[in-house]
TORBAFI-152667 format. One record per residue (C-alpha): residue number from 0; z, x, y; residue in one letter. Coordinates in Angstrom, 3 decimals. Example, Ala and Ser with C-alpha at 12.3 -4.5 7.8 and 13.67 -1.06 7.14 Angstrom:
// residues 2
 pos       pz       px       py code
   0    7.800   12.300   -4.500    A
   1    7.140   13.670   -1.060    S
***
This chain:
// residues 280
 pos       pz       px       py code
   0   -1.598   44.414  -38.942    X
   1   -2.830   42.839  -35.691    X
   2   -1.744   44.223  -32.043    X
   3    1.228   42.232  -30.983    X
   4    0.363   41.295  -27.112    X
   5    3.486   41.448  -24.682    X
   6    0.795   40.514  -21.566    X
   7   -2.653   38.795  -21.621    X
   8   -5.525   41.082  -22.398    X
   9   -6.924   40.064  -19.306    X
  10   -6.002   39.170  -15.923    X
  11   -4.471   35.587  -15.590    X
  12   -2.991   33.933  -12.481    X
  13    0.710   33.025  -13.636    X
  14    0.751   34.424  -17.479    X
  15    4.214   34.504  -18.965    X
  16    4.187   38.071  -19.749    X
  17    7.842   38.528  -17.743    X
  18    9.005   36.031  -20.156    X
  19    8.217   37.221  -23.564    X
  20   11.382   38.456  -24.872    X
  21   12.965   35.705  -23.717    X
  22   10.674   32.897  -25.366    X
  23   11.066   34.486  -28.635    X
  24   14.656   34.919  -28.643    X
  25   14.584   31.226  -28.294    X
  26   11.713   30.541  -31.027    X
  27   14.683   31.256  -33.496    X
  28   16.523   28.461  -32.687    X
  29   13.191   25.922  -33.787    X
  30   11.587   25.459  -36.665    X
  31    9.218   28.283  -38.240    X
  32    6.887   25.842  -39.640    X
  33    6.873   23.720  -36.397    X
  34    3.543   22.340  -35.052    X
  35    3.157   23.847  -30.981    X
  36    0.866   22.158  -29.072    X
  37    0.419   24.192  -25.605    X
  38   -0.845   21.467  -23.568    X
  39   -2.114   24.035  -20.797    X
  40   -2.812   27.226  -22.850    X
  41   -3.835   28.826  -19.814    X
  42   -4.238   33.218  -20.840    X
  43   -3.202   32.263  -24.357    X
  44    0.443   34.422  -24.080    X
  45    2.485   31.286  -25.049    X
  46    0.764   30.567  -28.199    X
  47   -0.134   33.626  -29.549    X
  48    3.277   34.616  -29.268    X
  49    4.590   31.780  -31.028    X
  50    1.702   32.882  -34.044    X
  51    3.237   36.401  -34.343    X
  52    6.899   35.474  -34.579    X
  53    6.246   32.105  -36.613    X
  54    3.419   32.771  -38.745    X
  55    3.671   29.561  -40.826    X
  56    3.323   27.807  -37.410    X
  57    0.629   25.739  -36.594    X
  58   -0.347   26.243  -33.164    X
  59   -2.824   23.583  -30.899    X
  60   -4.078   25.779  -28.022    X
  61   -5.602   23.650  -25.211    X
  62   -8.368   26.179  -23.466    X
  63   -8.985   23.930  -20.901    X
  64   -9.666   26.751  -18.430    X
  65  -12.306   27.776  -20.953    X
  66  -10.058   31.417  -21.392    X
  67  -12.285   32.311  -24.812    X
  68  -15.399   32.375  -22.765    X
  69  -14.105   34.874  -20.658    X
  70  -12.522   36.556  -24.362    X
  71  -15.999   36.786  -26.042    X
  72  -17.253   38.101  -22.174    X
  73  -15.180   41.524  -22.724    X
  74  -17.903   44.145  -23.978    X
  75  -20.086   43.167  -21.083    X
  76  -16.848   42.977  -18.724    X
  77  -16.450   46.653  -19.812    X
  78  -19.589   47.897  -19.672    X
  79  -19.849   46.723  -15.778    X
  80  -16.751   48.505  -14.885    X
  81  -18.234   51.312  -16.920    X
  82  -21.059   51.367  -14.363    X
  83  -18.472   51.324  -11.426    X
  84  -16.264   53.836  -12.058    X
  85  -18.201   56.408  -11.070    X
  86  -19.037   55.410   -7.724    X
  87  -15.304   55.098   -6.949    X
  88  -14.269   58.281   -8.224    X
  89  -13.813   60.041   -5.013    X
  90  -11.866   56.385   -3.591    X
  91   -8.129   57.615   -3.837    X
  92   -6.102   54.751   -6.418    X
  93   -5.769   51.079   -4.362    X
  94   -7.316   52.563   -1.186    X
  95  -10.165   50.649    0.242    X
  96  -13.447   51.013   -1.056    X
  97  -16.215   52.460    1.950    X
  98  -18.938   50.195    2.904    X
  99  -21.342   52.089    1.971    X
 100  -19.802   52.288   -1.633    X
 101  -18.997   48.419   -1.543    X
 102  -22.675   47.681   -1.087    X
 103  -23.714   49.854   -4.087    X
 104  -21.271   47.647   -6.108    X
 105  -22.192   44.415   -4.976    X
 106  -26.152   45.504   -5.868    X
 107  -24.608   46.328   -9.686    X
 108  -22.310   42.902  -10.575    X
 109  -25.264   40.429   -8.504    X
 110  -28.032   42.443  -11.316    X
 111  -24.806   41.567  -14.163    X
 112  -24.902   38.016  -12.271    X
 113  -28.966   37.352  -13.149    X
 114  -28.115   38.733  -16.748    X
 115  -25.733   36.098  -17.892    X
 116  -22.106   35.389  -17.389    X
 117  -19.667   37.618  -15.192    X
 118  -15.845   37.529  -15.613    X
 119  -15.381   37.150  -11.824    X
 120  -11.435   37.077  -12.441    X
 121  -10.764   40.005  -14.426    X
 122  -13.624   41.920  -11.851    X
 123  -10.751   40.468   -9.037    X
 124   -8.503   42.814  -10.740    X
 125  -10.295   45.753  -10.841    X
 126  -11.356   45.258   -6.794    X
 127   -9.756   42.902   -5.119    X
 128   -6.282   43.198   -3.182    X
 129   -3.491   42.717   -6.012    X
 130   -3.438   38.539   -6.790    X
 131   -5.987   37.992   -4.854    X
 132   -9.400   36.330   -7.034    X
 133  -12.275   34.737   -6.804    X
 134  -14.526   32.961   -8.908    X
 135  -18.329   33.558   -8.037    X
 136  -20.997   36.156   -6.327    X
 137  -20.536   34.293   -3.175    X
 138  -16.676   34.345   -2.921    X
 139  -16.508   38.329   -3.848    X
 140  -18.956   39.369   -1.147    X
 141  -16.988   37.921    1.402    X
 142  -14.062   39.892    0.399    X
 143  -12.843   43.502    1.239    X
 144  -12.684   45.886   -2.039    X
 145  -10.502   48.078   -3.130    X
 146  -10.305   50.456   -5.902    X
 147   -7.708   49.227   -8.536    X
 148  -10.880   49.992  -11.192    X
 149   -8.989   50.570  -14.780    X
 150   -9.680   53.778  -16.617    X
 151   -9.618   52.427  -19.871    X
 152  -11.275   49.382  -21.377    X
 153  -10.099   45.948  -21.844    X
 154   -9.283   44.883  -25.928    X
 155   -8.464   42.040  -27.354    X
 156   -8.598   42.240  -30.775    X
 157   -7.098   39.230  -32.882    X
 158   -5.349   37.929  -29.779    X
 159   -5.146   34.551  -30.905    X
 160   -5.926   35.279  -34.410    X
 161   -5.359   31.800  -36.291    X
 162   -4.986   29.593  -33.364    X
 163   -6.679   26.431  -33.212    X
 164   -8.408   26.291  -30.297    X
 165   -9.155   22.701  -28.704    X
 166  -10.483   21.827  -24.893    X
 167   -8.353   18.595  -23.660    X
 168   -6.629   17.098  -20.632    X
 169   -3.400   17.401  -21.721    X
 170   -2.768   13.721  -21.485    X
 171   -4.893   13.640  -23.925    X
 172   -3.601   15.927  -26.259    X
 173   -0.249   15.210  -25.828    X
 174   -1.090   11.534  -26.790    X
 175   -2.742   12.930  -29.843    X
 176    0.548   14.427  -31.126    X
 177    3.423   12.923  -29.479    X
 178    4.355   10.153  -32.609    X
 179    4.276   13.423  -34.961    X
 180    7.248   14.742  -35.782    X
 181    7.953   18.711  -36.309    X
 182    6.059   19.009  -32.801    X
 183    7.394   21.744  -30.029    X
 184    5.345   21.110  -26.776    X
 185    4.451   24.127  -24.343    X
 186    4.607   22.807  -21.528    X
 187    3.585   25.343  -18.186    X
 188    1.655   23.721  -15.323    X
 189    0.085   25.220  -12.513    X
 190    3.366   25.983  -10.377    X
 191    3.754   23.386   -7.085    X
 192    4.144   25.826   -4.127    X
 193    2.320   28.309   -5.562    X
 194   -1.373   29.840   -5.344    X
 195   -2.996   27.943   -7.826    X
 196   -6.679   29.034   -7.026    X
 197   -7.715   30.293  -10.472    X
 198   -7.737   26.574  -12.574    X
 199  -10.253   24.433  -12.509    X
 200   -8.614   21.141  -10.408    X
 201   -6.433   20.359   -7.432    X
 202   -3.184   19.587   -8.282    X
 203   -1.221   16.987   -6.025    X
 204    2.396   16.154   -6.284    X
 205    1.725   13.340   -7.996    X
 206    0.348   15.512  -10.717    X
 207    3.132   17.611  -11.294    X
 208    5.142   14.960  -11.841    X
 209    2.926   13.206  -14.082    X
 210    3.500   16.406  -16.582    X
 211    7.271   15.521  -16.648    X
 212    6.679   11.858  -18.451    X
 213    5.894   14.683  -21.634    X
 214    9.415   15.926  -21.935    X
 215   11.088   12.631  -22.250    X
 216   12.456   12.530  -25.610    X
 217    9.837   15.393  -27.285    X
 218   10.616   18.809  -28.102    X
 219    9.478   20.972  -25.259    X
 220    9.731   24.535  -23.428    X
 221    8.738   24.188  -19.846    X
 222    8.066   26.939  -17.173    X
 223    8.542   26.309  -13.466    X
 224    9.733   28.229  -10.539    X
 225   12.271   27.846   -8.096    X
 226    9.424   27.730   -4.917    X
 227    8.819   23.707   -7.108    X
 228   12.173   22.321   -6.439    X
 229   11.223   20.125   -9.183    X
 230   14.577   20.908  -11.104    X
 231   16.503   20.072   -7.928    X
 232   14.268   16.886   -7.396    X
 233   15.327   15.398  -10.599    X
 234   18.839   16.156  -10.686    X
 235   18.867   14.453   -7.487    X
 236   16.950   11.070   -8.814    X
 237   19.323   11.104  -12.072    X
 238   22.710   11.626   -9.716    X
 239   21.201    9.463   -7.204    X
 240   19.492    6.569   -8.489    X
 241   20.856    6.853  -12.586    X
 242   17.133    7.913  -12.716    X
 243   16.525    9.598  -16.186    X
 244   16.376   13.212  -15.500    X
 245   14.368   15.283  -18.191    X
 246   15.974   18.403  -18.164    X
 247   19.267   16.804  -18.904    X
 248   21.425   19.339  -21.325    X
 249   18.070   21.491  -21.652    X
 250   18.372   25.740  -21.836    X
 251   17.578   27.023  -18.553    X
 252   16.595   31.115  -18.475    X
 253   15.971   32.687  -15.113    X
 254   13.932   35.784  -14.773    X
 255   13.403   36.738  -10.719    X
 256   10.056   38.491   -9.433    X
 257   10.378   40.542   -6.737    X
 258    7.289   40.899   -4.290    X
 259    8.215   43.127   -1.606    X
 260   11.548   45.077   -1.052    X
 261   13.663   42.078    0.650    X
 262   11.551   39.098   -1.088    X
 263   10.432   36.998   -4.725    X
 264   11.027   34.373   -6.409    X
 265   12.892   33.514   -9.466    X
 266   10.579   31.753  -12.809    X
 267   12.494   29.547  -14.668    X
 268   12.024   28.655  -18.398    X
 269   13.980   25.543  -20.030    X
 270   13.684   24.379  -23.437    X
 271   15.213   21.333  -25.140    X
 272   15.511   20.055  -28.647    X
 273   15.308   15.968  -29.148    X
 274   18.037   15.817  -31.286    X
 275   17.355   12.777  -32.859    X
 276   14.065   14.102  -34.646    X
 277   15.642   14.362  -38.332    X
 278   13.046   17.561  -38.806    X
 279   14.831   19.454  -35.988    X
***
């Protein structure tokens, strides 16, 4: 039986790992043979998840950031930190790396670099201060290291076993499947407020709320947080203006993330069920 994945195999900016338990809990109230699209599939969390609990699910997962490159990229991903972990062994755990010690690994990943691809984000984690990435040679030398180098190896073994993989805008793809019925959307953006720095495009207001015009009258779990406002925003056009307001009579579930001993932030998960879909 394959490994059932609580967090992404590798490091991804705003995976829904503190949400897990959560989402599936309210997979049971929707269809097990439902069709999920995840318009921004993102580490792949969402829809592998819904694979495991639903398995006669079929599941659309949009790899727009191109997340299987950096999937088939593990062996040499592992072998480079292989290299690195000895030269840090005397670096106590999230301490900063020496100079002289920095240099030696900068002369190992820019040899990886002329080889062929390097996963630049998941080499963030292993060096860079926690959250902090980059995406290229250039970006990383500019950048202090320390040693948060894992002692074991990454794996991900049938992590996204039977899901179809696909590489749209989500406009697209929600245009694609919007008119068929028995469709759940996954619906988690780049968070407005938040360091986005990992995807691929700039993301404007305008943007964010160009995702909402998916959740009016679809089946749909959306992720936000609290730094968006964008909950607030349209109970205040609906109230204000008789404005049609999305997340009208939609779950909301709250998890908060703390980031230092007096601060965080609170993620927010709501999920709605058109109810006039005869197959829900």
């Amino acid at each position: 039986m394959s490994k059932n994945y609580v967090t992404s195999p590798l490091p991804f900016q705003g995976q829904k790992r503190n949400f897990i338990k959560q989402f599936k809990q309210a997979l049971k109230t929707y269809p097990t043979d439902a069709i999920y699209v995840d318009l921004f599939g993102g580490s792949g969390l969402l829809s592998h998840t819904v694979k495991k609990e639903n398995p006669k699910a079929k599941v659309i997962y949009n790899d727009y950031d191109n997340f299987k490159q950096r999937l088939k990229a593990i062996s040499r991903t592992n072998k480079l930190l292989e290299e690195l972990r000895p030269l840090v062994e005397n670096v106590p755990n999230k301490k900063a790396i020496p100079d002289n010690i920095r240099y030696q690994i900068l002369d190992i990943i820019t040899q990886a670099d002329k080889q062929g691809y390097v996963d630049y984000i998941s080499l963030s984690a292993n060096l860079l201060f926690s959250m902090n990435y980059v995406q290229s040679l250039e970006e990383l030398k500019k950048q202090r290291f320390y040693n948060r180098i894992r002692k074991s190896d990454y794996d991900a073994t049938c992590y996204l076993k039977d899901v179809e993989f696909v590489r749209y805008d989500y406009k697209e793809l929600f245009d694609m499947y919007k008119d068929i019925p028995n469709v759940v959307f996954l619906v988690d953006p780049p968070y407005l407020s938040t360091d986005c720095s990992t995807y691929k495009n700039y993301w404007r207001l305008s943007d964010y709320l160009d995702v909402l015009k998916v959740l009016m009258n679809t089946n749909y779990f959306y992720f936000t947080s609290n730094k968006s406002s964008i909950v607030e925003l349209c109970e205040w056009i609906e109230t204000n203006t008789g404005g049609i307001n999305p997340f009208n009579k939609a779950k909301v579930v709250y998890h908060y993330n703390s980031t230092s001993h007096n601060t965080g932030y609170t993620d927010i998960m709501l999920h709605k069920r058109f109810t006039t879909d005869t197959t829900f």
